[in-house]
ZAKOLKOL-861254 format. One line per 5 residues: number of its first residue (from 0); their letters; for each residue x, y, z of C-alpha. Coordinates in steps of 0.1 Angstrom, whole numbers, plus 5000, padded with zeros to 4 digits. Layout:
NUM) a) X Y Z  ... $
This chain:
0) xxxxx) 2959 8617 5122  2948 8588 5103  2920 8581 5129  2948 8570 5156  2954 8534 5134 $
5) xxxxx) 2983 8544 5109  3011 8566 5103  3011 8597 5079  3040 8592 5053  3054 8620 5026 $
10) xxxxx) 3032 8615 5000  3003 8629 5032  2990 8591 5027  2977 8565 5058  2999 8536 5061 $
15) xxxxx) 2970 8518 5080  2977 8490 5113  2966 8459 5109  2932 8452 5107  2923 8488 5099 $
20) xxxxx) 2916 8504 5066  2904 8531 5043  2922 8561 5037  2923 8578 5064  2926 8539 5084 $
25) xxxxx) 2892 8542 5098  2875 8511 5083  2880 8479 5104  2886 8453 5077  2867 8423 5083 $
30) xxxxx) 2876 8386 5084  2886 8367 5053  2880 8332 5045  2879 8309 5010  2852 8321 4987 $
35) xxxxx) 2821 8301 4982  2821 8317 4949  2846 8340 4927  2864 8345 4894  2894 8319 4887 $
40) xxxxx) 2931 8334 4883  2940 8302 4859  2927 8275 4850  2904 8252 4876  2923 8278 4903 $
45) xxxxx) 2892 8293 4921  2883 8298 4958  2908 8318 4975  2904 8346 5007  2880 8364 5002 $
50) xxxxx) 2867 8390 5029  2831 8378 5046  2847 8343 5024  2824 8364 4996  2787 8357 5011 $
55) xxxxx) 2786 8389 5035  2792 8421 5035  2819 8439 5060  2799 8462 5086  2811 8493 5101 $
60) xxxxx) 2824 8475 5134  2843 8449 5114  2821 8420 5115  2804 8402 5085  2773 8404 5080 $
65) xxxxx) 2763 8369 5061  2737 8357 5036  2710 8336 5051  2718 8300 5054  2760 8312 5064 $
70) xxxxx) 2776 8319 5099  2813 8319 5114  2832 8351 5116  2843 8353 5082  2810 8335 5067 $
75) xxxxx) 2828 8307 5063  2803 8276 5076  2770 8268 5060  2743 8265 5084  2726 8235 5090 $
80) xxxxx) 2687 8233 5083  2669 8242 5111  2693 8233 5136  2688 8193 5120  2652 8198 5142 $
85) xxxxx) 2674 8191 5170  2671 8154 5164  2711 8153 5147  2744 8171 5147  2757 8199 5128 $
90) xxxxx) 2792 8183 5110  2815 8197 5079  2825 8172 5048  2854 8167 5073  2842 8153 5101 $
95) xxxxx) 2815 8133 5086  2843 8116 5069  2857 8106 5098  2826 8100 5121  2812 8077 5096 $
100) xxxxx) 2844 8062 5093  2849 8054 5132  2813 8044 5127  2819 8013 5102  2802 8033 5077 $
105) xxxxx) 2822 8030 5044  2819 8040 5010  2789 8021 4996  2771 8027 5029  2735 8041 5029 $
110) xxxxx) 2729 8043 5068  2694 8052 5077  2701 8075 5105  2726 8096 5083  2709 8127 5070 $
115) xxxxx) 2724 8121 5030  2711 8089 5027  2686 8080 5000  2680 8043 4981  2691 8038 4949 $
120) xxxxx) 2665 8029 4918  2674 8007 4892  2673 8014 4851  2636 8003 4855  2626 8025 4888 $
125) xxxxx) 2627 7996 4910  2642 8006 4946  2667 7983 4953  2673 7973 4991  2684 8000 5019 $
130) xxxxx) 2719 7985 5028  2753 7988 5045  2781 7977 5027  2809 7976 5047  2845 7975 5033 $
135) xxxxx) 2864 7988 5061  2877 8015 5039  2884 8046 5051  2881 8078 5029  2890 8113 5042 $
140) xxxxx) 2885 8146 5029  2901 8175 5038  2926 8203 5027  2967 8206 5037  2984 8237 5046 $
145) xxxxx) 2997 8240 5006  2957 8245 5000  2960 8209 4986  2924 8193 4987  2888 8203 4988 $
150) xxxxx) 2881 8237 4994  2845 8230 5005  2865 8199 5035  2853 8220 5066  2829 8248 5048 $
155) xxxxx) 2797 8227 5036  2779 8213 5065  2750 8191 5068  2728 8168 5094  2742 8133 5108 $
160) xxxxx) 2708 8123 5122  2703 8107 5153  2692 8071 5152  2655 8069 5144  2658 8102 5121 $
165) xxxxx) 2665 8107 5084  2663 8137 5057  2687 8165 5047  2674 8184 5080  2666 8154 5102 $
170) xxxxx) 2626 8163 5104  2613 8130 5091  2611 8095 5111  2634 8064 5097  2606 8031 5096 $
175) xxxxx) 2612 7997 5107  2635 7980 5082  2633 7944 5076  2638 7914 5050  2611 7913 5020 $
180) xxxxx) 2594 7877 5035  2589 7867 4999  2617 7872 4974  2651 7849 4982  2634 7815 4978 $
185) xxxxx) 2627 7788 4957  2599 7808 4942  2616 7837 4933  2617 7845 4898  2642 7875 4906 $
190) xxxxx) 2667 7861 4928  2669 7825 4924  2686 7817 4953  2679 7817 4989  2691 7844 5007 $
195) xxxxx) 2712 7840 5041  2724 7862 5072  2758 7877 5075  2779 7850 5091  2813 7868 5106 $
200) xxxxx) 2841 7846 5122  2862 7855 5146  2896 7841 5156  2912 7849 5194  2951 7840 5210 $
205) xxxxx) 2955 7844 5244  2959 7831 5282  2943 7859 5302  2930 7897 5299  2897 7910 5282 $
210) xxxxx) 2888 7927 5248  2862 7946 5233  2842 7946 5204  2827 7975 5188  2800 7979 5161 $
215) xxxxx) 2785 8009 5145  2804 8031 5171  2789 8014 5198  2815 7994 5223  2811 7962 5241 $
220) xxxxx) 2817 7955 5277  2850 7943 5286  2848 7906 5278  2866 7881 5292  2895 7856 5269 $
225) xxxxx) 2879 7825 5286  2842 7836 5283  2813 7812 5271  2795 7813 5237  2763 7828 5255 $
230) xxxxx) 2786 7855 5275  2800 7866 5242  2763 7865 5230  2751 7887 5255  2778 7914 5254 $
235) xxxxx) 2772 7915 5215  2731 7922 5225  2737 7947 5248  2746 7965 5219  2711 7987 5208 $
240) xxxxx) 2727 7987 5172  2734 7947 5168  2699 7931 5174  2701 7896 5180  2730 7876 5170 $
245) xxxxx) 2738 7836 5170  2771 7825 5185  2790 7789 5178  2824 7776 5190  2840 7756 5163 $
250) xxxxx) 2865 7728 5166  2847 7723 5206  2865 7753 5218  2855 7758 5254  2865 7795 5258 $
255) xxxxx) 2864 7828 5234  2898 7829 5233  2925 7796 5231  2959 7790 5236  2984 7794 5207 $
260) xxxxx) 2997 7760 5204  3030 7758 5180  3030 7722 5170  3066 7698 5168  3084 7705 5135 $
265) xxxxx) 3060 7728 5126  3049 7765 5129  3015 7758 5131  2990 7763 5156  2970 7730 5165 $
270) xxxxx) 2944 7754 5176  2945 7771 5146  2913 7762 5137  2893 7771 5171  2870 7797 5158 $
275) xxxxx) 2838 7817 5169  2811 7824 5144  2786 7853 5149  2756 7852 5129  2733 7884 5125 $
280) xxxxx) 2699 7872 5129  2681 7904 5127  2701 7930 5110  2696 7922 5076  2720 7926 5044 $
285) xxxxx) 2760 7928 5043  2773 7941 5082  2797 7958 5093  2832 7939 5107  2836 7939 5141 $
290) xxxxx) 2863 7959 5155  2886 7946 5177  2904 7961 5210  2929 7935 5222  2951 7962 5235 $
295) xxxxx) 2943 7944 5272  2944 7906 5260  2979 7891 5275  2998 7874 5244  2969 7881 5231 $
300) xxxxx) 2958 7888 5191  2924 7884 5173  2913 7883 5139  2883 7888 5121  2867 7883 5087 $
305) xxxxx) 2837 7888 5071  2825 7890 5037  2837 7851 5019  2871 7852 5038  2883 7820 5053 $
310) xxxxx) 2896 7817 5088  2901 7786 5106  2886 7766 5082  2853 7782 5084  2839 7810 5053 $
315) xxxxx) 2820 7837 5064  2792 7849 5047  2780 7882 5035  2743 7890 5046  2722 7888 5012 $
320) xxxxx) 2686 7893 5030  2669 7929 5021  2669 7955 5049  2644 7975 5036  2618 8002 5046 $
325) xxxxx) 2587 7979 5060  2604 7950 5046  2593 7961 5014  2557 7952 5024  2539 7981 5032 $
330) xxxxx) 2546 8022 5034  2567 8041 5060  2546 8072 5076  2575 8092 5076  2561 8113 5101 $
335) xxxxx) 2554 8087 5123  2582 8065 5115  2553 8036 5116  2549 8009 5091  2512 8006 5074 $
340) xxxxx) 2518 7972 5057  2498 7958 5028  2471 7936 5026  2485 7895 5036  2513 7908 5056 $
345) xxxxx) 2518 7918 5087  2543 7936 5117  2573 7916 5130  2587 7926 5165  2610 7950 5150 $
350) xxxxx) 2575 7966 5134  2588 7957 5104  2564 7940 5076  2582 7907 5076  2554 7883 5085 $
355) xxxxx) 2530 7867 5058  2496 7866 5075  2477 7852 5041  2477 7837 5011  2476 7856 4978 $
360) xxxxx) 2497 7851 4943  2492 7890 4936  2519 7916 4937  2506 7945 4965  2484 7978 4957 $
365) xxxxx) 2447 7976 4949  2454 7974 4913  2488 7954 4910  2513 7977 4913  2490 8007 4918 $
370) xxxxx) 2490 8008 4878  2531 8023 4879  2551 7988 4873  2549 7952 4862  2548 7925 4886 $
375) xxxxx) 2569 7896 4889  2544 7866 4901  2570 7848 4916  2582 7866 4942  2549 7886 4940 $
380) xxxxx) 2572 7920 4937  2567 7950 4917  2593 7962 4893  2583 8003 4892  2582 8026 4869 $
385) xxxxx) 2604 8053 4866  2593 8083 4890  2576 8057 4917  2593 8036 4943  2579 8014 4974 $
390) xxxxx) 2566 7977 4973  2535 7989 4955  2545 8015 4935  2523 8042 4951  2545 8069 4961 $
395) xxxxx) 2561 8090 4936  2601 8099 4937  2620 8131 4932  2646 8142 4909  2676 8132 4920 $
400) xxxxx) 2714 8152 4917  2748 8153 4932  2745 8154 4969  2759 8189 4988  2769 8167 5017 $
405) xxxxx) 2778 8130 5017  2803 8107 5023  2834 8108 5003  2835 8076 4974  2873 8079 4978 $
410) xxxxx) 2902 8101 4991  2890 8134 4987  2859 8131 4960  2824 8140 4971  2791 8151 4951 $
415) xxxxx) 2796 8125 4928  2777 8135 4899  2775 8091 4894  2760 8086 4922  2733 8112 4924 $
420) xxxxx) 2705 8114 4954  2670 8126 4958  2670 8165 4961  2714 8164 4962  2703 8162 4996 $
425) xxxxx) 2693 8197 5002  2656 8192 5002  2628 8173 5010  2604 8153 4986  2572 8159 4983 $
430) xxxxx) 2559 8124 4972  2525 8131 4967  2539 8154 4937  2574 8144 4930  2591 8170 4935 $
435) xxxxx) 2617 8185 4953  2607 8213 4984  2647 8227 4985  2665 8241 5012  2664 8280 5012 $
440) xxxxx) 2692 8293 4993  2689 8263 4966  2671 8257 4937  2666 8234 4905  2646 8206 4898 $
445) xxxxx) 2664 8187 4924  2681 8213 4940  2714 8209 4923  2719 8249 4917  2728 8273 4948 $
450) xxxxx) 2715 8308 4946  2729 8340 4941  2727 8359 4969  2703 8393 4967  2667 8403 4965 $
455) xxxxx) 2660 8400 4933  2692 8374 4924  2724 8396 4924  2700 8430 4937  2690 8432 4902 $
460) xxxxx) 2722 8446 4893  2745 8417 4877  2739 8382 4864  2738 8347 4884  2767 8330 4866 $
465) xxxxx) 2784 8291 4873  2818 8286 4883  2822 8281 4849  2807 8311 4835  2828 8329 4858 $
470) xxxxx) 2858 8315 4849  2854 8325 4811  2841 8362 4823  2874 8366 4844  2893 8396 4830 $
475) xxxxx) 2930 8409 4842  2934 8445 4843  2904 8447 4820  2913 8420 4791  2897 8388 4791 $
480) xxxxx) 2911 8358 4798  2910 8322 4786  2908 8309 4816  2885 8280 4823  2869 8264 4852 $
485) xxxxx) 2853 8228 4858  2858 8213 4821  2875 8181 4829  2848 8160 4849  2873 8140 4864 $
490) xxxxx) 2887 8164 4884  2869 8162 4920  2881 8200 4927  2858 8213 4903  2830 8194 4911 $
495) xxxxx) 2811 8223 4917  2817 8240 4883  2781 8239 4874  2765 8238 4909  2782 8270 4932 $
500) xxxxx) 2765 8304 4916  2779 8340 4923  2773 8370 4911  2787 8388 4883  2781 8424 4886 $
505) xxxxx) 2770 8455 4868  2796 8483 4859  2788 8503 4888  2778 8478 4912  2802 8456 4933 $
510) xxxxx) 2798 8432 4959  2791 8397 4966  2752 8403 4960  2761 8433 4935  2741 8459 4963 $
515) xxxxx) 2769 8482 4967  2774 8513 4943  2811 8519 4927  2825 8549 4937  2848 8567 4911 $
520) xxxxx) 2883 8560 4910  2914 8588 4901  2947 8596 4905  2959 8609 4942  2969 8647 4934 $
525) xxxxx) 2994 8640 4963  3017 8620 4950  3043 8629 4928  3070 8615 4900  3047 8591 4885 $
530) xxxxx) 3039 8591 4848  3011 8584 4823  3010 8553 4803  3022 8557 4769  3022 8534 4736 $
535) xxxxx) 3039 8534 4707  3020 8525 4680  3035 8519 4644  3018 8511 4605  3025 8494 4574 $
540) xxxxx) 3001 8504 4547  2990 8521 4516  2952 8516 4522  2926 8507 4540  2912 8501 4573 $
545) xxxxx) 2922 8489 4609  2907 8489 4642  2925 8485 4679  2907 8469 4711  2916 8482 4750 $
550) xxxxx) 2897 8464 4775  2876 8442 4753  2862 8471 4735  2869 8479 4693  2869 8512 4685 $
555) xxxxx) 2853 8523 4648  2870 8517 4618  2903 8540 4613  2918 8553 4578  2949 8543 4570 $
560) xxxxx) 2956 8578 4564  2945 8588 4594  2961 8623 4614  2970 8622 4647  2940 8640 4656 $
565) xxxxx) 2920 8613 4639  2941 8589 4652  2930 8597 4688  2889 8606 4680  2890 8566 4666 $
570) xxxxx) 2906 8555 4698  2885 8573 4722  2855 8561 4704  2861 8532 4734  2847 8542 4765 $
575) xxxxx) 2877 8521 4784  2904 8540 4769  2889 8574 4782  2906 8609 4770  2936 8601 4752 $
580) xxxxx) 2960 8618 4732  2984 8614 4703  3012 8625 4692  3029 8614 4656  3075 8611 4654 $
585) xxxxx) 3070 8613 4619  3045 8634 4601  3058 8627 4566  3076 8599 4555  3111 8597 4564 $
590) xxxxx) 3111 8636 4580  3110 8640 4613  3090 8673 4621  3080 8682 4664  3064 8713 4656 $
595) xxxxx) 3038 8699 4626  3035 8665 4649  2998 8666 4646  3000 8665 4610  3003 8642 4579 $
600) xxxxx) 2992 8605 4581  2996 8575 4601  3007 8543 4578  3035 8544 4557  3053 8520 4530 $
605) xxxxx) 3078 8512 4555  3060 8515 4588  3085 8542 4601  3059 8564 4619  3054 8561 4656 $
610) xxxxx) 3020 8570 4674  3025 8582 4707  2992 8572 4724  2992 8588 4759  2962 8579 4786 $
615) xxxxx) 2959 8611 4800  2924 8597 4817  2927 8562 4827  2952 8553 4848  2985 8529 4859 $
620) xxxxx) 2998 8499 4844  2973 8490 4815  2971 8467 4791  2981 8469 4754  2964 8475 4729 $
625) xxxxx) 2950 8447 4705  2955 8452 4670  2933 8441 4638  2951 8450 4607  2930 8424 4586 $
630) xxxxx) 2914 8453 4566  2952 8468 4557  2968 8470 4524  3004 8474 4512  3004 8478 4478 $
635) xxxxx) 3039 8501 4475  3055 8469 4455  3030 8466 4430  3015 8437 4448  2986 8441 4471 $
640) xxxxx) 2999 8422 4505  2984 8426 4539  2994 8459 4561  3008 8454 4599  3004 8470 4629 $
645) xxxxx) 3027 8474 4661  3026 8478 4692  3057 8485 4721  3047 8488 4757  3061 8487 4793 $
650) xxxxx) 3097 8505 4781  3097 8483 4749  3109 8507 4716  3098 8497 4682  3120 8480 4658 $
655) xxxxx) 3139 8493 4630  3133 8528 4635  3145 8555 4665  3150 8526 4691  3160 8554 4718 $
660) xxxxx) 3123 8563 4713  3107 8537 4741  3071 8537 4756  3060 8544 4789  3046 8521 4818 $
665) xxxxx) 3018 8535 4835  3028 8544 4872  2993 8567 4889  2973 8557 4908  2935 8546 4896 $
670) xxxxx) 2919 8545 4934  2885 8550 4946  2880 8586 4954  2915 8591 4943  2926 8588 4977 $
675) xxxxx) 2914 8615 4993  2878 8605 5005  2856 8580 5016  2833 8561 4993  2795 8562 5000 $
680) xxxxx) 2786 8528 4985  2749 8531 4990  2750 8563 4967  2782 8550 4949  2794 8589 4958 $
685) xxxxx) 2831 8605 4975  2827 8624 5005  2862 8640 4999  2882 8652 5030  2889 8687 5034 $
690) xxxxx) 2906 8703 5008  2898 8682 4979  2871 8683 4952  2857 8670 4921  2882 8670 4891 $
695) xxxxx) 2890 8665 4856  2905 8634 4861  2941 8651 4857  2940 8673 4889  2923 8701 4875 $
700) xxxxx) 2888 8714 4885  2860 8695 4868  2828 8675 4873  2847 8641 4880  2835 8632 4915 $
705) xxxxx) 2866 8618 4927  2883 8641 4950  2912 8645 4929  2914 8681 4930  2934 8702 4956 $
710) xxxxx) 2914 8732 4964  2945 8739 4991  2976 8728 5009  2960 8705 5037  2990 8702 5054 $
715) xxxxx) 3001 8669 5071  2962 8662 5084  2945 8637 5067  2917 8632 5091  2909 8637 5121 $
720) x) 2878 8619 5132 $
């Protein structure tokens, strides 16, 4: 009884365990999880459970099956291109927040080795420098238990590429990066002044222990409170992400780390202004701070600033050198992750393009600028046009769009449409054409849009609609809604209004790929004391024409005059309403007469006769009627005015007239298979359980193939399998 996972109540219907269901509790239900994709139930209110998250289909033994390109139990976790060609890790929005965080790597960052990252062009196509530009801020993204947050925090996941590796899936090879050896001097039309390295300065208290200094993720040895300038100069190289760095005691300090001093009459420290500076000789640009563990230092604090602060007397300086691809004097073989440098310059140690190895006045490319940008003589640099990028201009760049996965630019916002990045970092460019080679599963000119699931889109069988398009078709209990989704673009949780696609299916077809046929739905002939939905409907009118809407259908154009029996054909000229029918209180004006109901017509001068409008085919709690009485006319006083129509529902009477007279909320069941069977959603058919048959939609015989007729007593078996 009720496949050994539910109980058998009085009405012979499964009340299934949990986990299990169908009607006879055989179905495992499958995990649920936020929707990539679904209809909002108000206003920029989308995503919620969803089974298979809505990008799988339930299988028999309870387990999603997911669209390509989605894993996890529930479907719940985008896949990561090809395993990020096991040269990166697999991380949500979540945790790259917080790695890159722990990392230094803040909200202007661009970090070579991090799968989203991309250069920025400039109004006139020039690429701008490759750098990191540390603030220290931190910026997390994630959801609270109230649902309060991104939905996407832990479901989109992308590549953090190991060092040496870039691109959305971590297949290409990161080049050398190094200062442009020509722009940042005195003959440098561009930048007319001379660029400098980052200058940090560090300020350390204490009279014994050690410390550590970490940069980029990567942690120093312990180092010592009385070490030299060249011990703290070696711990800092040891470091494979720092390079070579430059390291001066101020103020003749013998040791990192000095005693505080509090001077006489005075709460200052006479050493106050014994300070290390640490100058980054070979990573170009604005660095990152170095972080500081002093949690073993006795009496022990240090300080550090970067970026124009003052401590001790001393101004640090932020890094203004390029750290671009090749130094911005040659092309990257991304391949390779070699530089080819141009003609006149040459590789530096780091195999950047740094050196000058001859003379020239021209800007590189065998015709200046390979014919796509101007070039500055000065500097001997190419400003590019639009659509090419590198020092020459030779190779072409892709569209660009939000990026899927990315760093957030504050608490909580991500895929910022401002700051967009080649291919919204779900494909690779091809740069010989200039356009975008998208991820599987994505598509648009730079792969802004993701697909509808299905072979054809939506298994030919429903449309590919937006967030936003699937807001506005939303319907509840079968009338629309004005509902929107996405239309204030300074909300961050609709950012994907116009980038998430899901299907919007077919009448007949459900699913999240619209490949699964609708079974038909009925009333369960089991249960019992329920009633039919009934309306009252009332008119105002000496001539004319009105029309009524159910489920955002109009039926054709109905005579004032109408009988009851017109009355009804007019309303189930609406294939939503189904078979009707209707039944008048008041067949001539004023006269109440039961047994001549049918009769006489529907409007009168004062509105006094009610239309009982019974659903007799479509069934529970369903939605009023919309009226258009535009086309009425009262003309009883002499003067033509506009008719009325109105409408009571849900145990509401009519005003005025025989108040006792109330309509009628709809309480039977509209189920799949009526209850009694099991849907075949490949042939959108009922295999009914024993006893039960195809009906009329009211329990009788008929060709209805819902299983809502008893063909006998089936006692208090349900199933057995």
């Amino acid at each position: 009884m009720c496949s050994g996972k539910g109980r058998c109540n009085e009405f012979l219907v499964c009340e299934c365990n949990k986990g299990f269901t169908g009607m006879d509790c055989s179905i495992e239900i499958c995990p649920f999880g936020i929707a990539w994709s679904d209809y909002a139930v108000a206003t920029d209110d989308a995503h919620h459970y969803a089974e298979c998250s809505g990008m799988g289909l339930c299988g028999i033994d309870g387990r999603c099956v997911c669209n390509q390109n989605y894993e996890g139990s529930s479907c719940q976790r985008m896949s990561c291109p090809n395993s990020c060609s096991f040269h990166g890790k697999c991380v949500s929005m979540h945790e790259l927040a917080k790695v890159r965080h722990n990392e230094n790597m803040a909200k202007e960052n661009v970090n070579p080795n991090y799968a989203g990252a991309v250069t920025s062009t400039t109004d006139a196509g020039t690429i701008k420098q490759n750098v990191d530009l540390f603030s220290g801020t931190e910026y997390k993204y994630f959801t609270d238990e109230q649902g309060e947050g991104q939905w996407d925090w832990n479901m989109i996941h992308g590549c953090m590429c190991d060092s040496g590796y870039m691109g959305y899936d971590c297949s290409l090879r990161s080049c050398p990066k190094g200062d442009d050896p020509v722009t940042g001097n005195s003959a440098d039309e561009i930048q007319d002044v001379v660029q400098v390295d980052e200058v940090q300065v560090l300020r350390c208290t204490s009279t014994n222990g050690t410390f550590t200094l970490n940069f980029k993720g990567e942690t120093t040895q312990a180092i010592k409170f009385n070490s030299t300038a060249s011990d703290l100069q070696a711990a800092l190289e040891a470091l494979p992400s720092i390079g070579t760095v430059a390291v001066e005691f101020k103020q003749s300090a013998m040791w990192v780390c000095t005693e505080k001093r509090i001077q006489e009459n005075s709460n200052k420290d006479s050493n106050e202004n014994a300070v290390v500076t640490v100058t980054f000789t070979s990573n170009n640009g604005p660095q990152p701070l170095l972080n500081v563990d002093e949690s073993n230092l006795v009496d022990g604090t240090i300080v550090v600033v970067r970026g124009g602060s003052l401590l001790g007397g001393v101004t640090s300086v932020a890094g203004t050198k390029e750290y671009m691809d090749c130094g911005n004097r040659g092309l990257c073989d991304e391949t390779s992750g070699i530089c080819s440098c141009f003609k006149n310059y040459g590789v530096d140690l780091a195999g950047s393009c740094s050196n000058i190895i001859g003379v020239t006045n021209d800007c590189p490319g065998e015709i200046e600028c390979s014919g796509h940008g101007v070039c500055v003589a000065g500097s001997k640099t190419c400003i590019c046009s639009n659509g090419w990028m590198t020092g020459d201009c030779s190779i072409r760049t892709c569209p660009a769009g939000p990026s899927w996965f990315g760093y957030p630019s504050e608490d909580n916002k991500a895929h910022d449409f401002a700051k967009p990045v080649e291919c919204s970092n779900q494909g690779l460019c091809a740069r010989d054409k200039g356009e975008c080679i998208c991820k599987q599963g994505f598509l648009g000119g730079a792969c802004e849009h993701m697909v509808c699931a299905g072979d054809p889109v939506c298994s030919g069988h429903g449309q590919c609609l937006t967030m936003k398009q699937l807001a506005l078709a939303k319907a509840i209990n079968g009338d629309a809604t004005d509902f929107t989704y996405g239309m204030d673009p300074h909300n961050s949780r609709t950012w994907d209004a116009t980038m998430v696609y899901g299907c919007h299916c077919d009448e007949g077809y459900e699913g999240y790929d619209c490949s699964l046929r609708s079974c038909p739905k009925g009333d369960d002939p089991m249960t019992y004391g329920q009633e039919d939905e009934m309306q009252l409907l009332s008119c105002r009118a000496t001539e004319g024409f009105f029309r009524v809407q159910f489920r955002q259908e109009f039926s054709d154009l109905i005579l004032w005059n109408a009988t009851a029996e017109e009355l009804e054909a007019g309303i189930e000229t609406m294939s939503t309403a189904g078979d009707v029918s209707v039944v008048f209180t008041n067949a001539t004006l004023n006269t109440v007469t039961p047994n001549n109901s049918t009769n006489g017509t529907f409007c009168n001068t004062d509105g006094s006769n009610s239309a009982m409008i019974t659903f007799k085919e479509v069934h529970g709690d369903l939605p009023a009627l919309q009226l258009d009485s535009s086309r009425l006319i009262d003309s009883s006083t002499g003067v033509s005015l506009s008719g009325e129509l109105r409408i009571a529902t849900d145990g509401a009477a009519l005003p005025l007239y025989n108040e006792s007279l109330v309509s009628v909320t709809g309480t039977r069941e509209y189920m799949e298979c009526s209850g009694r069977g099991v849907c075949n959603h490949l042939t959108g058919t009922c295999v009914c359980y024993s006893g039960y048959a195809q009906s009329d939609g009211n329990g009788a015989r008929g060709v209805i193939g819902d299983c809502g007729y008893v063909i006998e007593f089936v006692g208090a078996s349900v199933s057995e399998e």
